[in-house]
mmCIF file of the C-alpha atoms, coordinates in Angstrom:
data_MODEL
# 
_entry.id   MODEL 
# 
loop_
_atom_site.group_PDB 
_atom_site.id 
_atom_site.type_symbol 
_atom_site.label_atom_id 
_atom_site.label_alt_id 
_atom_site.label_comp_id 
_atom_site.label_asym_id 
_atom_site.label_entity_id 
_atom_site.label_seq_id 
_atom_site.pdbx_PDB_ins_code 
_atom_site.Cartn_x 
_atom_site.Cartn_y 
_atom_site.Cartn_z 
_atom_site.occupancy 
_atom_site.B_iso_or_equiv 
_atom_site.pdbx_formal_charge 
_atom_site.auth_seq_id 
_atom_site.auth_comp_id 
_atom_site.auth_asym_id 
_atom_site.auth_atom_id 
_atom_site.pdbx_PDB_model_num 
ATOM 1   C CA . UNK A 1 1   ? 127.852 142.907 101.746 1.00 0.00 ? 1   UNK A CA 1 
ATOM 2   C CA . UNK A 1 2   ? 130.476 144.970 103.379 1.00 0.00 ? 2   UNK A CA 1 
ATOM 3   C CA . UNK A 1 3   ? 131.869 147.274 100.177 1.00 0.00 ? 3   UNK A CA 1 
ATOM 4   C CA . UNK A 1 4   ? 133.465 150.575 99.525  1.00 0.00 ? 4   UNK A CA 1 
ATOM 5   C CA . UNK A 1 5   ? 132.492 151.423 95.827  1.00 0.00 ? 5   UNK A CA 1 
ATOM 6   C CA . UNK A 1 6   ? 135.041 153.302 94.059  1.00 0.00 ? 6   UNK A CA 1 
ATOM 7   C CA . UNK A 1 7   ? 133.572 155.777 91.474  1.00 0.00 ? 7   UNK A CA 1 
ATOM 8   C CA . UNK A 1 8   ? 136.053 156.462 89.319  1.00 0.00 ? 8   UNK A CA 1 
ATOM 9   C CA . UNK A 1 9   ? 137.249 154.580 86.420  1.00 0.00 ? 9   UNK A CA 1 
ATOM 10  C CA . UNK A 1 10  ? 139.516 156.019 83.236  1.00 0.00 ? 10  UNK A CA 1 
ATOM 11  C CA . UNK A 1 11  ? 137.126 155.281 80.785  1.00 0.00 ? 11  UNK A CA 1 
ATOM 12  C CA . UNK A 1 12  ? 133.828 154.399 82.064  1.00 0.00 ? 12  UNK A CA 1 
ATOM 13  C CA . UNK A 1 13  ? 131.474 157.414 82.722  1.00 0.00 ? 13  UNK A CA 1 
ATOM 14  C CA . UNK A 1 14  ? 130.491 158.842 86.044  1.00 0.00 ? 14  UNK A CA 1 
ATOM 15  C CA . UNK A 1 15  ? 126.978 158.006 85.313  1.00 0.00 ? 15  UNK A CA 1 
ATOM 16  C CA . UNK A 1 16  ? 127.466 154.839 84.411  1.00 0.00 ? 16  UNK A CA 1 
ATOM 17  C CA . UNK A 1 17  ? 129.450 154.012 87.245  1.00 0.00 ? 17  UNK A CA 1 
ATOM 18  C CA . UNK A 1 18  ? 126.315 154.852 89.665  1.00 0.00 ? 18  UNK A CA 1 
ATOM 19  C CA . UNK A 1 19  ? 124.108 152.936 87.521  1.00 0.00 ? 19  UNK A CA 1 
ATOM 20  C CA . UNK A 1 20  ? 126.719 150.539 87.594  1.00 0.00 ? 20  UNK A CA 1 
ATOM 21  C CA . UNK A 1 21  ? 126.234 149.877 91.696  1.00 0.00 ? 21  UNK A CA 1 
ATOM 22  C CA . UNK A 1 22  ? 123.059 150.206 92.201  1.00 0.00 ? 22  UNK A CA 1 
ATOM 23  C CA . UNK A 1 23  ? 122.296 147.329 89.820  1.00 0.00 ? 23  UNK A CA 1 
ATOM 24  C CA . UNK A 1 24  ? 125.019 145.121 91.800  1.00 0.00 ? 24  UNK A CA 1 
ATOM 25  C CA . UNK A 1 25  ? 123.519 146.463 94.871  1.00 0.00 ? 25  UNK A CA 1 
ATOM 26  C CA . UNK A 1 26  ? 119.884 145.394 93.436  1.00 0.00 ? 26  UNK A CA 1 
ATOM 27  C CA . UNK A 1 27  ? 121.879 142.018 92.232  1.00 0.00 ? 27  UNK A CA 1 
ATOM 28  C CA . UNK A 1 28  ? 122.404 141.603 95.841  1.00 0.00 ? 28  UNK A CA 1 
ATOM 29  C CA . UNK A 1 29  ? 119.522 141.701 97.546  1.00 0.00 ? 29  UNK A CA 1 
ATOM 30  C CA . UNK A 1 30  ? 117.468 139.804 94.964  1.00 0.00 ? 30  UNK A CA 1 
ATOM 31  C CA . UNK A 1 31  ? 119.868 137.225 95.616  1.00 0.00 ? 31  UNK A CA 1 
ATOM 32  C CA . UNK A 1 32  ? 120.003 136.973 99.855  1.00 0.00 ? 32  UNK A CA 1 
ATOM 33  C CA . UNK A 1 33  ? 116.169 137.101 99.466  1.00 0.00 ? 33  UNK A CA 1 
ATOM 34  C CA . UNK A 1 34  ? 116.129 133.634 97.158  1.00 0.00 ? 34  UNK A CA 1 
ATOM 35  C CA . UNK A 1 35  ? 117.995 132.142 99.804  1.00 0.00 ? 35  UNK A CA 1 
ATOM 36  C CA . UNK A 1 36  ? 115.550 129.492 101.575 1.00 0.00 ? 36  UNK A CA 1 
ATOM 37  C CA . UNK A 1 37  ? 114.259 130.749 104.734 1.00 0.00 ? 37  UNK A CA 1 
ATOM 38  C CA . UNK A 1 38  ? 114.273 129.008 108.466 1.00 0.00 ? 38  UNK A CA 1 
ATOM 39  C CA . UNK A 1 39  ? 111.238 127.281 109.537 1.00 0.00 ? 39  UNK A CA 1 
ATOM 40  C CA . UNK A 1 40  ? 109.387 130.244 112.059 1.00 0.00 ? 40  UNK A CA 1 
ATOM 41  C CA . UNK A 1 41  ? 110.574 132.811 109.409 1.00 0.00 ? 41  UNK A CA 1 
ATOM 42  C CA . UNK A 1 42  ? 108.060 134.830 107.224 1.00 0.00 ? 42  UNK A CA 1 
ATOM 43  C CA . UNK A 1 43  ? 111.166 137.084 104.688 1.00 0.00 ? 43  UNK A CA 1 
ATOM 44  C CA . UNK A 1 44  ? 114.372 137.930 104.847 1.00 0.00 ? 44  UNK A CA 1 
ATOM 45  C CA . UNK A 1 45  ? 115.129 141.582 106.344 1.00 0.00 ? 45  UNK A CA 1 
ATOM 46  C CA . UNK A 1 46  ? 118.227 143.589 105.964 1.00 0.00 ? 46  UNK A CA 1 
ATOM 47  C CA . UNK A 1 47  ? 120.220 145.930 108.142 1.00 0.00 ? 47  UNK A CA 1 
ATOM 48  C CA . UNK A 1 48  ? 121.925 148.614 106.149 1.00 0.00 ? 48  UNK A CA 1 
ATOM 49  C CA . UNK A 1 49  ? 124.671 151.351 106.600 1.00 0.00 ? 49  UNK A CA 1 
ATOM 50  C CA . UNK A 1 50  ? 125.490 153.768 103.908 1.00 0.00 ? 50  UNK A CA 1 
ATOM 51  C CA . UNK A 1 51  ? 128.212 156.945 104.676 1.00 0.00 ? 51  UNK A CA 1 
ATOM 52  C CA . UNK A 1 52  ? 131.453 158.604 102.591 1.00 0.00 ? 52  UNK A CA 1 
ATOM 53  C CA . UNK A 1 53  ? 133.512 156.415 104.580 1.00 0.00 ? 53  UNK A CA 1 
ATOM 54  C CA . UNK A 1 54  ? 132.955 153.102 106.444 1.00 0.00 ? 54  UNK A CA 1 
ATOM 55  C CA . UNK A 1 55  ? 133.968 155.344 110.370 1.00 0.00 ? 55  UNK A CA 1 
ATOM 56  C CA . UNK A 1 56  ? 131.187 157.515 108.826 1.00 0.00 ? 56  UNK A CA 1 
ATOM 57  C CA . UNK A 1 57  ? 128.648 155.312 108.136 1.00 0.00 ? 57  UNK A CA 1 
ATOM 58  C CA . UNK A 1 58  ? 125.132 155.584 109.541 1.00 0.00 ? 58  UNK A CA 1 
ATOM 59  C CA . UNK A 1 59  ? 121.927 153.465 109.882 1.00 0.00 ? 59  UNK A CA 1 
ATOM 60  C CA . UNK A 1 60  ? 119.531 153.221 107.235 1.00 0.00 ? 60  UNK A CA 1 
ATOM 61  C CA . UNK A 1 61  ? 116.691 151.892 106.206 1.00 0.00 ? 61  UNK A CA 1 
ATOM 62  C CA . UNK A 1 62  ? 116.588 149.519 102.607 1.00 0.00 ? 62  UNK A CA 1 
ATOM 63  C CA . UNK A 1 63  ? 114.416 151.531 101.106 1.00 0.00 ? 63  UNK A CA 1 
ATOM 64  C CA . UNK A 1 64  ? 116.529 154.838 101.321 1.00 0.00 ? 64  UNK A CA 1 
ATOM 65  C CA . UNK A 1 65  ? 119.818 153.341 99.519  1.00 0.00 ? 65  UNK A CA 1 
ATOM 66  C CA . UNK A 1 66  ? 118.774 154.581 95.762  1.00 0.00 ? 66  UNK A CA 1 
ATOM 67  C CA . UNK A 1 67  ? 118.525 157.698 97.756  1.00 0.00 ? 67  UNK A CA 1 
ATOM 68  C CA . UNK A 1 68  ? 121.455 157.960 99.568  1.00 0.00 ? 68  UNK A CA 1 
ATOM 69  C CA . UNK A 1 69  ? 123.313 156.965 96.519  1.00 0.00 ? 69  UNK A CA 1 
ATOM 70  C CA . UNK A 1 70  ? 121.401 159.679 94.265  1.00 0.00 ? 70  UNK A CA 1 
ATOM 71  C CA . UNK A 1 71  ? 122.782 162.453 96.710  1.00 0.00 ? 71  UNK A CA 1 
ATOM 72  C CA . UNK A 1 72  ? 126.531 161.166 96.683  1.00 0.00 ? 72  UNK A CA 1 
ATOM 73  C CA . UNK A 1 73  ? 126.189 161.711 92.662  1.00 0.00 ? 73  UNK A CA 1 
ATOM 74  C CA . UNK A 1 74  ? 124.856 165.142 93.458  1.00 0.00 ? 74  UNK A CA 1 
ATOM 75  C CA . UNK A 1 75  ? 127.897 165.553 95.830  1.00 0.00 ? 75  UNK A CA 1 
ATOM 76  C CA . UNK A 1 76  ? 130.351 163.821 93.423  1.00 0.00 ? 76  UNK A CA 1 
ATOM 77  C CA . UNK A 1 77  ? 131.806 162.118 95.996  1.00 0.00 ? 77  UNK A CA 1 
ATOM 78  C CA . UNK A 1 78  ? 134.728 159.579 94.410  1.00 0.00 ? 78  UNK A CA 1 
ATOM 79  C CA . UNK A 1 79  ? 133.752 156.806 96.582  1.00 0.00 ? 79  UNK A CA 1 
ATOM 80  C CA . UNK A 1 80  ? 130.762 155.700 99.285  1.00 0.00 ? 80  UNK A CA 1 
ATOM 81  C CA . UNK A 1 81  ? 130.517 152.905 101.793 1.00 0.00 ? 81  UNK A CA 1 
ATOM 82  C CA . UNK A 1 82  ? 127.469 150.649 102.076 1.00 0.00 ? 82  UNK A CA 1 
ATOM 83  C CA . UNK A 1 83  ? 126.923 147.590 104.030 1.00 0.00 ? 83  UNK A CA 1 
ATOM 84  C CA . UNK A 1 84  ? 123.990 145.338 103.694 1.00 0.00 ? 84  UNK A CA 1 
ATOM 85  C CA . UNK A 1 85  ? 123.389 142.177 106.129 1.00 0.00 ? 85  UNK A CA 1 
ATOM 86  C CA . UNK A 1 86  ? 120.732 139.906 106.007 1.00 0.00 ? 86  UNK A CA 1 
ATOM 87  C CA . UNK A 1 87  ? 118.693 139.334 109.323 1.00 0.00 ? 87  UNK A CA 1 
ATOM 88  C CA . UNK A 1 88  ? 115.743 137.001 109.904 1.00 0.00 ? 88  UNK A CA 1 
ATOM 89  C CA . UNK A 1 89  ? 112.285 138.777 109.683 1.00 0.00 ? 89  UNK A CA 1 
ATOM 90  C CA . UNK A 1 90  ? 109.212 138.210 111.382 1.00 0.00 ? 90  UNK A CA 1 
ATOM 91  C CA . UNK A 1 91  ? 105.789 139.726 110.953 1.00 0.00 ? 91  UNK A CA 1 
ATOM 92  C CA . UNK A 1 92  ? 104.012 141.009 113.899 1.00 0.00 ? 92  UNK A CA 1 
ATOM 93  C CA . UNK A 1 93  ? 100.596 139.477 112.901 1.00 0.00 ? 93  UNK A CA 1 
ATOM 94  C CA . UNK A 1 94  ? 102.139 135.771 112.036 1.00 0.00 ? 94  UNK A CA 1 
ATOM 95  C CA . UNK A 1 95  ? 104.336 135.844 115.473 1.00 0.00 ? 95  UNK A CA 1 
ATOM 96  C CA . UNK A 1 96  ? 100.518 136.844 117.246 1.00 0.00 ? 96  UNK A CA 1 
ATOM 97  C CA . UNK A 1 97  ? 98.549  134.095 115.585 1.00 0.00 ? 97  UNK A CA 1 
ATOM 98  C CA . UNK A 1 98  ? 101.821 131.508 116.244 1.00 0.00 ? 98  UNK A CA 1 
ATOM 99  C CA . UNK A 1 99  ? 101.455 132.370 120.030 1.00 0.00 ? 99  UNK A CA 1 
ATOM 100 C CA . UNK A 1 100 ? 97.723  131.974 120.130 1.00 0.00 ? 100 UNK A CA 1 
ATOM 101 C CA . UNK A 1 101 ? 98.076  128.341 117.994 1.00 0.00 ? 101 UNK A CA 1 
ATOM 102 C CA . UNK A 1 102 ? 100.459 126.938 120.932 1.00 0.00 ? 102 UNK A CA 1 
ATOM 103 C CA . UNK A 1 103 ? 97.911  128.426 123.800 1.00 0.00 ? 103 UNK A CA 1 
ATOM 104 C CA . UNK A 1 104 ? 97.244  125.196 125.482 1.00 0.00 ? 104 UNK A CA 1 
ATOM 105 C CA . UNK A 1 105 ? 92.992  124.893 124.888 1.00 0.00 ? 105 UNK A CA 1 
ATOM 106 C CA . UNK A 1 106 ? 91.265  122.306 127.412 1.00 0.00 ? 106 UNK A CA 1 
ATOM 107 C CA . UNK A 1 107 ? 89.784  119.472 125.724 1.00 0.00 ? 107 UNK A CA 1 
ATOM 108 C CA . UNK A 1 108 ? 85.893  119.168 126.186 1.00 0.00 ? 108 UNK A CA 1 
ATOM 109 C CA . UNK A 1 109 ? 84.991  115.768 127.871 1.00 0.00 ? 109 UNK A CA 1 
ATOM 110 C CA . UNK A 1 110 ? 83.104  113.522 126.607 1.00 0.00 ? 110 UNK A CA 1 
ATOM 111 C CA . UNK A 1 111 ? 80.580  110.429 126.812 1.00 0.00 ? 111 UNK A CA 1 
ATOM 112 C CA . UNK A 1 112 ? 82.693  107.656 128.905 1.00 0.00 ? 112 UNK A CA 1 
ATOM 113 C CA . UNK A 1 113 ? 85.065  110.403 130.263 1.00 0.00 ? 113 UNK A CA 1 
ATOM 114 C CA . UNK A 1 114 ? 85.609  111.140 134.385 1.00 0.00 ? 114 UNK A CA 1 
# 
Protein backbone atom coordinates (compact mmCIF):
# COMPACT_ATOMS: atom_id res chain seq x y z
CA UNK A 1 0.00 0.00 0.00
CA UNK A 2 1.41 3.11 -1.46
CA UNK A 3 -1.43 5.96 -0.31
CA UNK A 4 -1.68 9.60 0.41
CA UNK A 5 -4.79 9.92 2.78
CA UNK A 6 -6.62 13.02 2.34
CA UNK A 7 -8.20 14.32 5.63
CA UNK A 8 -10.65 16.42 4.72
CA UNK A 9 -14.09 15.73 3.67
CA UNK A 10 -17.30 18.38 3.66
CA UNK A 11 -19.26 16.52 5.89
CA UNK A 12 -17.49 13.83 7.61
CA UNK A 13 -15.67 14.89 10.87
CA UNK A 14 -11.99 15.31 11.38
CA UNK A 15 -12.07 12.63 13.91
CA UNK A 16 -13.74 10.39 12.10
CA UNK A 17 -11.68 10.71 9.22
CA UNK A 18 -8.49 9.46 11.38
CA UNK A 19 -10.45 6.73 12.75
CA UNK A 20 -11.50 6.29 9.39
CA UNK A 21 -7.64 5.26 8.14
CA UNK A 22 -6.37 3.66 10.65
CA UNK A 23 -9.09 1.00 10.44
CA UNK A 24 -8.31 0.68 6.50
CA UNK A 25 -4.77 0.74 7.44
CA UNK A 26 -5.54 -2.16 10.16
CA UNK A 27 -7.88 -3.69 7.16
CA UNK A 28 -4.66 -3.91 5.40
CA UNK A 29 -2.38 -5.58 7.19
CA UNK A 30 -4.78 -8.18 8.58
CA UNK A 31 -5.27 -8.93 5.11
CA UNK A 32 -1.33 -9.27 3.55
CA UNK A 33 -0.81 -11.37 6.75
CA UNK A 34 -3.76 -14.09 5.63
CA UNK A 35 -2.00 -14.37 2.54
CA UNK A 36 -0.35 -18.03 2.49
CA UNK A 37 3.22 -17.92 3.19
CA UNK A 38 6.37 -19.52 1.09
CA UNK A 39 7.69 -22.74 2.20
CA UNK A 40 11.16 -21.53 4.46
CA UNK A 41 8.94 -18.61 5.74
CA UNK A 42 7.87 -18.31 9.47
CA UNK A 43 5.27 -14.55 9.04
CA UNK A 44 4.88 -12.01 6.93
CA UNK A 45 6.94 -8.68 7.83
CA UNK A 46 6.32 -5.23 6.60
CA UNK A 47 8.45 -2.29 5.62
CA UNK A 48 6.77 0.99 6.35
CA UNK A 49 7.18 4.78 5.53
CA UNK A 50 4.98 7.36 7.02
CA UNK A 51 5.79 11.48 6.35
CA UNK A 52 3.45 14.82 5.35
CA UNK A 53 4.39 14.12 1.94
CA UNK A 54 5.56 11.01 0.02
CA UNK A 55 9.55 13.22 -0.79
CA UNK A 56 9.19 13.45 3.04
CA UNK A 57 8.62 10.23 4.06
CA UNK A 58 10.80 8.34 6.53
CA UNK A 59 11.38 4.74 7.79
CA UNK A 60 9.36 3.30 10.36
CA UNK A 61 8.73 0.62 12.19
CA UNK A 62 4.81 -1.18 12.12
CA UNK A 63 4.32 -0.72 15.37
CA UNK A 64 4.77 3.18 15.42
CA UNK A 65 1.99 3.96 12.60
CA UNK A 66 -1.06 4.56 15.25
CA UNK A 67 1.57 6.85 16.50
CA UNK A 68 2.69 8.66 13.78
CA UNK A 69 -0.84 9.09 12.74
CA UNK A 70 -1.95 10.31 16.40
CA UNK A 71 0.67 13.24 16.05
CA UNK A 72 -0.48 14.36 12.42
CA UNK A 73 -4.10 14.81 14.23
CA UNK A 74 -2.29 16.79 16.88
CA UNK A 75 -0.64 18.76 13.98
CA UNK A 76 -3.85 18.90 11.87
CA UNK A 77 -2.12 18.22 9.01
CA UNK A 78 -4.84 17.93 5.85
CA UNK A 79 -3.17 14.99 4.45
CA UNK A 80 -0.17 12.22 5.36
CA UNK A 81 1.65 9.68 3.27
CA UNK A 82 2.11 6.06 4.36
CA UNK A 83 3.41 3.16 2.54
CA UNK A 84 3.25 -0.36 3.73
CA UNK A 85 5.00 -3.40 1.74
CA UNK A 86 4.99 -6.78 2.64
CA UNK A 87 8.47 -8.60 2.91
CA UNK A 88 9.17 -12.24 3.78
CA UNK A 89 10.13 -12.78 7.52
CA UNK A 90 12.31 -15.11 9.09
CA UNK A 91 13.00 -15.83 12.73
CA UNK A 92 16.48 -15.97 13.89
CA UNK A 93 15.97 -19.14 16.06
CA UNK A 94 13.98 -21.22 13.12
CA UNK A 95 16.77 -20.07 10.37
CA UNK A 96 19.53 -21.55 13.35
CA UNK A 97 17.79 -24.84 13.94
CA UNK A 98 17.11 -25.09 9.77
CA UNK A 99 20.97 -24.80 9.35
CA UNK A 100 21.82 -27.28 12.03
CA UNK A 101 18.91 -29.93 10.46
CA UNK A 102 20.86 -29.84 6.93
CA UNK A 103 24.48 -30.25 8.84
CA UNK A 104 25.52 -33.35 7.10
CA UNK A 105 25.84 -36.03 10.45
CA UNK A 106 28.06 -39.27 9.63
CA UNK A 107 26.16 -42.34 9.80
CA UNK A 108 27.41 -44.87 12.54
CA UNK A 109 28.46 -48.24 10.90
CA UNK A 110 27.20 -51.10 11.56
CA UNK A 111 27.28 -55.09 11.81
CA UNK A 112 28.18 -56.23 8.01
CA UNK A 113 29.54 -52.69 7.21
CA UNK A 114 33.49 -51.99 5.90
Amino acid sequence: MKKTFNLTHPKIKYPRMIDATKNEIRKYIKRERRVTLPEDVDFWDFDCKFGDTEAEAKVIHLSEIDTCINDAEQRELTSFYVEILRKEGVRAAAEKARREVNLEVPKPKGFGED
